[in-house]
FIGUNU-774545 format. One record per residue (C-alpha): x, y, z; residue number from 1. Coordinates in nm, 3 decimals. Example, Ala and Ser with C-alpha at 12.3 -4.5 7.8 and 13.67 -1.06 7.14 Angstrom:
{east:1.230	north:-0.450	up:0.780	roke:1}
{east:1.367	north:-0.106	up:0.714	roke:2}
This chain:
{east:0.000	north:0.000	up:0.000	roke:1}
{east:0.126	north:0.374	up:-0.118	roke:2}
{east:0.174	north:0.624	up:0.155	roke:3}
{east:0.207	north:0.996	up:0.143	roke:4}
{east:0.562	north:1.119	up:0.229	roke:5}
{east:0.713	north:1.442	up:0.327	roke:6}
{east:1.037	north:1.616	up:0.246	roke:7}
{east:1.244	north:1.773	up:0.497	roke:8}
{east:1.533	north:2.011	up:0.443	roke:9}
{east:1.797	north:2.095	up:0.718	roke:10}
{east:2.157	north:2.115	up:0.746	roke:11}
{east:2.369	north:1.911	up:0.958	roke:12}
{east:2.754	north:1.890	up:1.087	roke:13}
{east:2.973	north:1.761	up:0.959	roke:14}
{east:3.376	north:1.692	up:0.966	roke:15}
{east:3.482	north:2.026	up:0.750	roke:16}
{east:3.167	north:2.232	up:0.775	roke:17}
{east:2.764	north:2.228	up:0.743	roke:18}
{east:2.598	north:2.014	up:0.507	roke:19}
{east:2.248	north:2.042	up:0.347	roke:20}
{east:2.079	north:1.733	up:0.399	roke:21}
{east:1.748	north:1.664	up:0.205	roke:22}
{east:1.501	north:1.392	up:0.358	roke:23}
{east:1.203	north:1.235	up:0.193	roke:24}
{east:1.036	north:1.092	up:0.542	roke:25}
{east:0.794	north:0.816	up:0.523	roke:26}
{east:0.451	north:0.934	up:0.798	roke:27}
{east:0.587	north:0.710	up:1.063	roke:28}
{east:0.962	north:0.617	up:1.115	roke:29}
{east:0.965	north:0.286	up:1.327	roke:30}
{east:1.206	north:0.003	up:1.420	roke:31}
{east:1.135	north:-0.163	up:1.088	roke:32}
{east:1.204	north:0.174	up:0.871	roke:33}
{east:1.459	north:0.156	up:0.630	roke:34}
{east:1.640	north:0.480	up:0.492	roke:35}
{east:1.794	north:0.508	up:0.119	roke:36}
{east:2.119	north:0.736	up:0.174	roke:37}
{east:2.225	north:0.820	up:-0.179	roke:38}
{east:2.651	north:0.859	up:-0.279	roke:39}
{east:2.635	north:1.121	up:-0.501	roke:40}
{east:2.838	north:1.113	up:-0.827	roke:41}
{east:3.143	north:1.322	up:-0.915	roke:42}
{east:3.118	north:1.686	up:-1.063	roke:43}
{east:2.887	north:1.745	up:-1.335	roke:44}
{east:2.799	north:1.439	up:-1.346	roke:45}
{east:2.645	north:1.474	up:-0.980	roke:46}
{east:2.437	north:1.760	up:-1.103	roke:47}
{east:2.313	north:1.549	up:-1.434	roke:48}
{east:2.193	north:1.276	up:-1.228	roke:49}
{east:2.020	north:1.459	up:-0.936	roke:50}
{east:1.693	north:1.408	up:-1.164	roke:51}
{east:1.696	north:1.053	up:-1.139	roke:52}
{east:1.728	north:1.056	up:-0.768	roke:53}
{east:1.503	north:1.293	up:-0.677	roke:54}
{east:1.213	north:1.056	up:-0.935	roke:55}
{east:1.372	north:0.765	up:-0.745	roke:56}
{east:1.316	north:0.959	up:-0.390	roke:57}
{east:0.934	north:1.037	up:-0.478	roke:58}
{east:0.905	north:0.673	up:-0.564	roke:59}
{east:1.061	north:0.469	up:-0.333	roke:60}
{east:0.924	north:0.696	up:-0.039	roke:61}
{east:0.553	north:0.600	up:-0.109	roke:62}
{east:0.612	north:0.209	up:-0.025	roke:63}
{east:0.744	north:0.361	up:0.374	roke:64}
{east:1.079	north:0.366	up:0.269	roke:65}
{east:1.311	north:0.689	up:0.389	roke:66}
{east:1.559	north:0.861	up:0.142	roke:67}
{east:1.822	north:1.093	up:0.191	roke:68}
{east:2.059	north:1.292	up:0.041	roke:69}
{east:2.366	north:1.501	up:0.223	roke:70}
{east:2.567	north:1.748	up:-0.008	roke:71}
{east:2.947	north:1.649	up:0.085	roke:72}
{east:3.162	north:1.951	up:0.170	roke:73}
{east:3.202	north:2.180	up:-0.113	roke:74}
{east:2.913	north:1.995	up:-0.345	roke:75}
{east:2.570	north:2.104	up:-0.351	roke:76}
{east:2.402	north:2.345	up:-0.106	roke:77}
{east:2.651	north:2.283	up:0.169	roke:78}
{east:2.949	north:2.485	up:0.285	roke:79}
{east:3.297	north:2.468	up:0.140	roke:80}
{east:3.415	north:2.524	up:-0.232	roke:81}
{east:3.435	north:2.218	up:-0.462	roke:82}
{east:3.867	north:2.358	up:-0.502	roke:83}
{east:3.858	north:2.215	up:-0.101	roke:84}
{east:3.733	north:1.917	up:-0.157	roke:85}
{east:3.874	north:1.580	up:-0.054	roke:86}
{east:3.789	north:1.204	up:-0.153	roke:87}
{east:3.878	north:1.114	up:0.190	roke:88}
{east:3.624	north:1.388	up:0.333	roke:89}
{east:3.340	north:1.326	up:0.107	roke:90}
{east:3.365	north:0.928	up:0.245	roke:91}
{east:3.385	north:1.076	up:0.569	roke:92}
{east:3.050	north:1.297	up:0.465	roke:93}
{east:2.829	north:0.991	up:0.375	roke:94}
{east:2.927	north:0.856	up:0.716	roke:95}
{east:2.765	north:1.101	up:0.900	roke:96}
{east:2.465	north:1.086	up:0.630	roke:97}
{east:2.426	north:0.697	up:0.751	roke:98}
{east:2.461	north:0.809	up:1.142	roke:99}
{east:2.218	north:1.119	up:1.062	roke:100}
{east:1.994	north:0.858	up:0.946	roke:101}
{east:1.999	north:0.706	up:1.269	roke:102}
{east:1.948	north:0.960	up:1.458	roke:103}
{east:1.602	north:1.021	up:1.232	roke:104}
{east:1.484	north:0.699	up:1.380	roke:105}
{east:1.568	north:0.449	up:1.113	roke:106}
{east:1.769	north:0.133	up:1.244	roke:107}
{east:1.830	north:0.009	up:0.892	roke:108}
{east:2.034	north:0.178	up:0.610	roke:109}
{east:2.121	north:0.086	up:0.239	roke:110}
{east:2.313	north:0.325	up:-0.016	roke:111}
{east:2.251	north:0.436	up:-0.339	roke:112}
{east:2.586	north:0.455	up:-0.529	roke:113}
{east:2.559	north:0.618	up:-0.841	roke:114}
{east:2.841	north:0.626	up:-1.056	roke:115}
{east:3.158	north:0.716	up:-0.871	roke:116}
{east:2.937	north:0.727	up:-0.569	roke:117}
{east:2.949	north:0.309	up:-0.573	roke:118}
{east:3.333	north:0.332	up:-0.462	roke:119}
{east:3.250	north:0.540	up:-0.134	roke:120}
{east:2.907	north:0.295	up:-0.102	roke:121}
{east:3.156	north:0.026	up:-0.104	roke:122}
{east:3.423	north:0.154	up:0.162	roke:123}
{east:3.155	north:0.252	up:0.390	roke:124}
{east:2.978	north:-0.103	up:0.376	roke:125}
{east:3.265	north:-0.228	up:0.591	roke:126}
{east:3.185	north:0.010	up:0.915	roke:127}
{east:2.808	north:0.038	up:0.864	roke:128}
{east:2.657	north:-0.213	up:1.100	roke:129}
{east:2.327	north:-0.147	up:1.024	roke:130}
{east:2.343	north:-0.187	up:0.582	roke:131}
{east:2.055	north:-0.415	up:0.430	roke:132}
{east:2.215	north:-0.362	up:0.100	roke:133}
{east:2.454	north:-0.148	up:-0.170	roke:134}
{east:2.269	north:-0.049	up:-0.488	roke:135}
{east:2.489	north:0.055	up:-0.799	roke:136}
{east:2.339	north:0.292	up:-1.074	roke:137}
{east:2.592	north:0.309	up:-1.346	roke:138}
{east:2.901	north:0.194	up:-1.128	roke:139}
{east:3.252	north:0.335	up:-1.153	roke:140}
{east:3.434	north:0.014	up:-1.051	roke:141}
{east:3.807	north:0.137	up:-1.092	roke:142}
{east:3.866	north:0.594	up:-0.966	roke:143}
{east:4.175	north:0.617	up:-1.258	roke:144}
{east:3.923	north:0.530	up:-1.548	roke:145}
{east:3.671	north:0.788	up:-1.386	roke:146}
{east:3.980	north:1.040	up:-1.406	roke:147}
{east:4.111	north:0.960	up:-1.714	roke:148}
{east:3.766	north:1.037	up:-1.847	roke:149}
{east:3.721	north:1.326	up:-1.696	roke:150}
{east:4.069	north:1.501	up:-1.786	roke:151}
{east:3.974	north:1.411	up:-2.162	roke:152}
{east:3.680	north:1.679	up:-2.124	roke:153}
{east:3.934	north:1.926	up:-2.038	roke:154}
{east:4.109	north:1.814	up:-2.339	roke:155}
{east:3.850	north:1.842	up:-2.562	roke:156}
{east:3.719	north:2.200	up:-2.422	roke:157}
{east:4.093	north:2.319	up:-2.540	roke:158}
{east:4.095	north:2.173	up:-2.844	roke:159}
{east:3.806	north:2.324	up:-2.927	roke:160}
{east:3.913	north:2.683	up:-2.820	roke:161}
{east:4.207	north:2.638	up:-3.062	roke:162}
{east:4.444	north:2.601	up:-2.723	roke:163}
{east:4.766	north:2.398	up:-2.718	roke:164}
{east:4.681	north:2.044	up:-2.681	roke:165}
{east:4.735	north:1.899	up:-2.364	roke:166}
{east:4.771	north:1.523	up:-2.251	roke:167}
{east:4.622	north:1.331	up:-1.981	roke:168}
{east:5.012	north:1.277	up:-1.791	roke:169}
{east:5.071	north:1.624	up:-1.851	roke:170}
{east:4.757	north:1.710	up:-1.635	roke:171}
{east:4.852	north:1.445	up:-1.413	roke:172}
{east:5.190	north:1.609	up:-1.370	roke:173}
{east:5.003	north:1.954	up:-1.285	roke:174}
{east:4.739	north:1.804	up:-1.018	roke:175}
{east:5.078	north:1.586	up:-0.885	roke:176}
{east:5.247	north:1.886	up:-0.823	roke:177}
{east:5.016	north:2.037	up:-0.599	roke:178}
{east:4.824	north:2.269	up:-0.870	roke:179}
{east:4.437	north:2.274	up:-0.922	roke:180}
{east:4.308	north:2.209	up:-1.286	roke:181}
{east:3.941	north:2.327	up:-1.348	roke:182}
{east:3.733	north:2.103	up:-1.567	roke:183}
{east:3.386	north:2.235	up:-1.708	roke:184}
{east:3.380	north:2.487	up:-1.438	roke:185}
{east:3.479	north:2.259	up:-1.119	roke:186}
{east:3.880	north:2.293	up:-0.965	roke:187}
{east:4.013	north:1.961	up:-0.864	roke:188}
{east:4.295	north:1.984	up:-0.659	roke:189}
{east:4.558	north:1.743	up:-0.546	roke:190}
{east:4.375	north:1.529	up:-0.279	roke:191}
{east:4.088	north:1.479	up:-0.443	roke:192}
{east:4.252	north:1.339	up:-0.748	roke:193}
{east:4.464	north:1.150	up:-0.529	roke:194}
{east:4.154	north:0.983	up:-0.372	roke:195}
{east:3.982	north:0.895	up:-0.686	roke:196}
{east:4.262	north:0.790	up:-0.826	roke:197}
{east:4.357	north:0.508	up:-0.579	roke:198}
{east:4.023	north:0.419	up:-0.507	roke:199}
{east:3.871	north:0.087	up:-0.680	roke:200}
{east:3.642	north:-0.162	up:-0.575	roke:201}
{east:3.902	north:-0.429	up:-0.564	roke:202}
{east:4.003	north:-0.315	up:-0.224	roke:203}
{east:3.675	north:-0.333	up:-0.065	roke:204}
{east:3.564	north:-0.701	up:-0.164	roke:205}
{east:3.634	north:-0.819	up:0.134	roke:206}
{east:3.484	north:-0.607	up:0.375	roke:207}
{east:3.159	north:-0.649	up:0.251	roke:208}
{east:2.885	north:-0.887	up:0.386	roke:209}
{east:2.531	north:-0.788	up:0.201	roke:210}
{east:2.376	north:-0.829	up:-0.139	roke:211}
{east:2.397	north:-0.617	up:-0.447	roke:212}
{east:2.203	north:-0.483	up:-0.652	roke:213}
{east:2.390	north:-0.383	up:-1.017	roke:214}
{east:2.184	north:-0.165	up:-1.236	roke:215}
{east:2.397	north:-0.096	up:-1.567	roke:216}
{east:2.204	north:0.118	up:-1.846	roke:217}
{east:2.270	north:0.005	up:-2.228	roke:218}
{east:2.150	north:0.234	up:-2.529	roke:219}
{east:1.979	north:-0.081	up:-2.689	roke:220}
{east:1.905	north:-0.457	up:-2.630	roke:221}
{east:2.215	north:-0.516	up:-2.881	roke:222}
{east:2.437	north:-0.384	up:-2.625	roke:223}
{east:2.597	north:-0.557	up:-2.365	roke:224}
{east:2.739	north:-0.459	up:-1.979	roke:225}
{east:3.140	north:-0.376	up:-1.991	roke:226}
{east:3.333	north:-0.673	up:-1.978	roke:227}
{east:3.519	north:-0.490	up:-1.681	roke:228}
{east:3.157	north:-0.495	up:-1.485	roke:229}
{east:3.088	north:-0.840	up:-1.559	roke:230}
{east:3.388	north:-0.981	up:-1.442	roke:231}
{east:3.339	north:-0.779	up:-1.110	roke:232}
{east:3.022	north:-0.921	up:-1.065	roke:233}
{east:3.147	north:-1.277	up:-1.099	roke:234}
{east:3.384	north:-1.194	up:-0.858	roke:235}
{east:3.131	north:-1.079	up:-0.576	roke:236}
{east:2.963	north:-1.392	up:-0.615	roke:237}
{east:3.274	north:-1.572	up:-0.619	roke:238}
{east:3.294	north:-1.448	up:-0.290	roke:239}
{east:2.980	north:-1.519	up:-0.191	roke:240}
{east:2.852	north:-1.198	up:-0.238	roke:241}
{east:2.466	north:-1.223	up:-0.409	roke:242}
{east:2.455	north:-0.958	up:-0.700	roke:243}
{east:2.114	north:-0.898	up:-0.874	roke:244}
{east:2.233	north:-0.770	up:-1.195	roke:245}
{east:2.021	north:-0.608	up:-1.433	roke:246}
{east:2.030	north:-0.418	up:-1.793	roke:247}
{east:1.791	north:-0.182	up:-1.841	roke:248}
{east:1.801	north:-0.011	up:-2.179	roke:249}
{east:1.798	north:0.378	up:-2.177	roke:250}
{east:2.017	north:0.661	up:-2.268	roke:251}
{east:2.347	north:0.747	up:-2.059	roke:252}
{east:2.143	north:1.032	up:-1.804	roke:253}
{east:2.468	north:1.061	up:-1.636	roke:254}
{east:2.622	north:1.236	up:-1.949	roke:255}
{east:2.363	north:1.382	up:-2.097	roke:256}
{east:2.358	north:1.807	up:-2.134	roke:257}
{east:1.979	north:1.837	up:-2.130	roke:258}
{east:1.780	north:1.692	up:-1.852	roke:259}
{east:1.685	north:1.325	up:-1.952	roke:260}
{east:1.565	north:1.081	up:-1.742	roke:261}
{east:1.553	north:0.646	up:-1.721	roke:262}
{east:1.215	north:0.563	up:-1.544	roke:263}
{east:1.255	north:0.218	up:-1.649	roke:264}
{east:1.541	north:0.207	up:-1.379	roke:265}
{east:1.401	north:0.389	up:-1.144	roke:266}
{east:1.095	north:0.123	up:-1.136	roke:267}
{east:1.358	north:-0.163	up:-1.169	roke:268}
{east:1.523	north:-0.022	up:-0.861	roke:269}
{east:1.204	north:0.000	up:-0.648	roke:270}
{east:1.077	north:-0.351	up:-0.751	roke:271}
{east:1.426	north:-0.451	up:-0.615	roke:272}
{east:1.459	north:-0.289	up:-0.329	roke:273}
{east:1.027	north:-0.326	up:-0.230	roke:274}
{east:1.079	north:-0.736	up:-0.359	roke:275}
{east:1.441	north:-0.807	up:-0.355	roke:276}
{east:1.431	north:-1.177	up:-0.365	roke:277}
């Protein structure tokens, strides 16, 4: 049965400032309430996929479940500028998301990691004693690829302003030696980079102890998920890890200039998390 839900804005402490946390409450938070915290993606691409949240948010919170979503430091509506931000903090931020949500009244907690956000769902799975589940939208599995990606914008913005060309080491170098680079209007400076950088699923595997479930867009039904994904996903389950992996065909929201939207995983992602077995 649907219920009505209500959104509640505040802003919270955290370890390098305020942070503006948005909740989407269910009427009545009891022991058996479970709360959604979402791990945001990286730069623009946070922004482009806010859209599919917020649909998922409205969703999800009409079947009693809780959803929330804290800016990290220097993201969002919360304090700081993105130049100060950290990979190391914003991990630190969606810890105190998942104790805020405790202190809201829920006793259990899954996370929404979308995109890059699935490498800081996975780190905090280890320390989160009260996690029913990690759900992936789009998963970065390995922080260099997401980097190397992400530099190449730069590089293309320059080529296109008739710049000298640069190259991905040669950014590297910059970022290395303590400069900030901005990309598409965000500064990334050293320890950020750093973070992302070193950060890959790979180290986590073994820390976690509760099921998956892998959502991986495709543009059509000819398309397949990355070989990379596929061979992490054999590798949960080869460590007993239960994945529920499914392809859901729509275009790439997380890239996309214009505001453009997947409902298709959005209701794949409540049927999941309302009937997960």
């Amino acid at each position: 049965m649907r219920s009505q839900f209500k959104v509640e804005a505040d802003y919270i402490r955290g370890g390098a400032g305020k942070l503006f946390a948005l909740h989407y409450a269910p009427p009545n938070i009891t022991d058996k309430s479970e709360c959604i915290v979402v791990a945001a993606s990286f730069a623009e691409e946070m922004n482009r996929c806010r859209y599919m949240s917020t649909m998922f948010a409205q969703q999800i919170s009409q079947f009693d479940f809780g959803f929330l979503s804290v800016d990290a430091y220097g993201t969002g509506d919360s304090e700081g500028d993105y130049k100060d931000s950290s990979w190391n903090q914003s991990c630190q931020d969606l810890q105190t998301a998942i104790s805020y949500a405790g202190t809201l009244g829920y006793q259990k907690v899954s996370i929404l990691g979308v995109r890059l956000g699935a490498l800081q769902a996975m780190q905090a799975a280890g320390t989160t004693e009260c996690l029913q589940r990690l759900i992936f939208w789009q998963p970065v599995i390995n922080g260099q690829a997401a980097l190397t990606q992400f530099l190449r914008i730069r590089i293309a913005a320059s080529m296109q302003r008739g710049e000298q060309q640069e190259t991905i080491q040669e950014l590297e170098n910059l970022i290395n030696n303590g400069r900030h680079i901005n990309v598409s209007g965000y500064d990334v400076g050293p320890d950020l980079f750093k973070g992302i950088k070193a950060a890959k699923f790979d180290s986590f595997i073994n820390s976690l102890a509760v099921p998956v479930g892998w959502f991986t867009v495709i543009a059509s039904s000819d398309r397949k998920t990355p070989k990379g994904d596929m061979m992490m996903i054999e590798k949960l389950r080869q460590h007993d890890i239960r994945v529920d992996h499914q392809e859901i065909i729509g275009p790439p929201f997380w890239l996309a200039h214009e505001r453009t939207l997947v409902p298709e995983l959005v209701e794949a992602t409540v049927r999941y998390v309302t009937h997960p077995y």
